[in-house]
N, C-alpha and C positions, 0 to 999 in steps of 0.2 A: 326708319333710320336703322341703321346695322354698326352697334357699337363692338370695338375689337379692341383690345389690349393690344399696342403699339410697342412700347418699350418700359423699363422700369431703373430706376438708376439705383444700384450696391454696392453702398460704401465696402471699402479696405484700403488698407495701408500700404500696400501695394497692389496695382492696379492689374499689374500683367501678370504678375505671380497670380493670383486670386482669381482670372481667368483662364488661364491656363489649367491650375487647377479642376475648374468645372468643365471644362470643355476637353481636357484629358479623360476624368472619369465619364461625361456622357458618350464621349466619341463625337464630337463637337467642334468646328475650327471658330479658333478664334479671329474676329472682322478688323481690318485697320482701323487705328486707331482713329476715331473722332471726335473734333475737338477733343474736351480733357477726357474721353469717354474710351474705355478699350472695351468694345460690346460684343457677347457672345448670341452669336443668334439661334434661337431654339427653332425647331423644324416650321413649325405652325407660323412662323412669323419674327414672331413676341424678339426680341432682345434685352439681355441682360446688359446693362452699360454700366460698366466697374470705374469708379472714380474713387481717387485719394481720398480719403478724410483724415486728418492730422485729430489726434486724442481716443477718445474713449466710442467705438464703434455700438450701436447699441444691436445688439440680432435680430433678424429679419427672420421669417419660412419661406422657403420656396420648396417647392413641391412639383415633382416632374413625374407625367402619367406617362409610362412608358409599356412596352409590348412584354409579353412573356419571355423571349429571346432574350431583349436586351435588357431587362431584370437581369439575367444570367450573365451576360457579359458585364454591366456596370457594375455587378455585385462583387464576381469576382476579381474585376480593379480595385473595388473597397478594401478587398479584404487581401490585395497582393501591396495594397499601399500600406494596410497594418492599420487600418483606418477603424476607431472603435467605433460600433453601430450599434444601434436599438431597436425595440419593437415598438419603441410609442417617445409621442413628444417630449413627454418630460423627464425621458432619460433613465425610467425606472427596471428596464427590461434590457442590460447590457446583452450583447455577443447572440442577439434572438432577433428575428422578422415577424411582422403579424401577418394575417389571413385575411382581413378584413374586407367585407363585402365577396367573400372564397377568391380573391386572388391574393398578391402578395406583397409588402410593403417593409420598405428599412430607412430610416432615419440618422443622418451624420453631419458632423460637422464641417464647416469649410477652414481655412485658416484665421479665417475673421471672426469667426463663430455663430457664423450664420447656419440656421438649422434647416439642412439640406433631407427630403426625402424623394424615393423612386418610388411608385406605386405600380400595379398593374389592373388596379377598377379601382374609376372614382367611386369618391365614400358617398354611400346612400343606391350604391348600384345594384344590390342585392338583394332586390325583394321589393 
């Protein structure tokens, strides 16, 4: 049996804003809407499907392995949106990227406050 991650459903409070957002900094279009769902589709497949949630959003990780190039490019969106970023999840390492596994990795926020990273080697790829 060949199991695949299909889609995932991300709350916000605004649905098209909140995609657009992601799908601005990855380089990304965003797919007509479906049903209540306006879904960003990732290269591999996967789609993010951004639906309203009305109150208190709780945050999610998502985490996008991306090449060395487009580290560069998606970085430098982060950092032309004014976008604060860190070197690790829990926020302790503002305005720094890590190394981890010798490529390279930055951590941010969405408007919903979901905690968004780029990587360039999955973790545990080093040795």
């Amino acid at each position: 049996m060949t199991v695949q991650l299909n889609h995932t459903i991300v709350a916000a409070h605004d649905k098209e804003a909140s995609a657009r957002f992601l799908a601005g900094l990855l380089g990304l279009p965003v797919r007509p809407q479906y049903g209540p769902f306006t879904p960003v589709e990732i290269p591999n497949g996967v789609t993010l499907d951004y639906m309203e949630t009305p109150g208190e959003i709780t945050p999610q990780h998502y985490a996008f392995l991306v090449s060395e190039s487009d580290f560069d490019t998606i970085f430098a969106r982060i950092e032309q949106a004014g976008l604060t970023f860190w070197a690790d999840p829990r926020h302790s390492r503002p305005g720094e990227i890590n190394h981890n596994d010798g490529g390279r990795g930055a951590y941010f926020e969405d408007p919903n406050g979901h905690n968004l990273e780029i990587i360039t080697r999955p973790y545990g790829s080093d040795g």
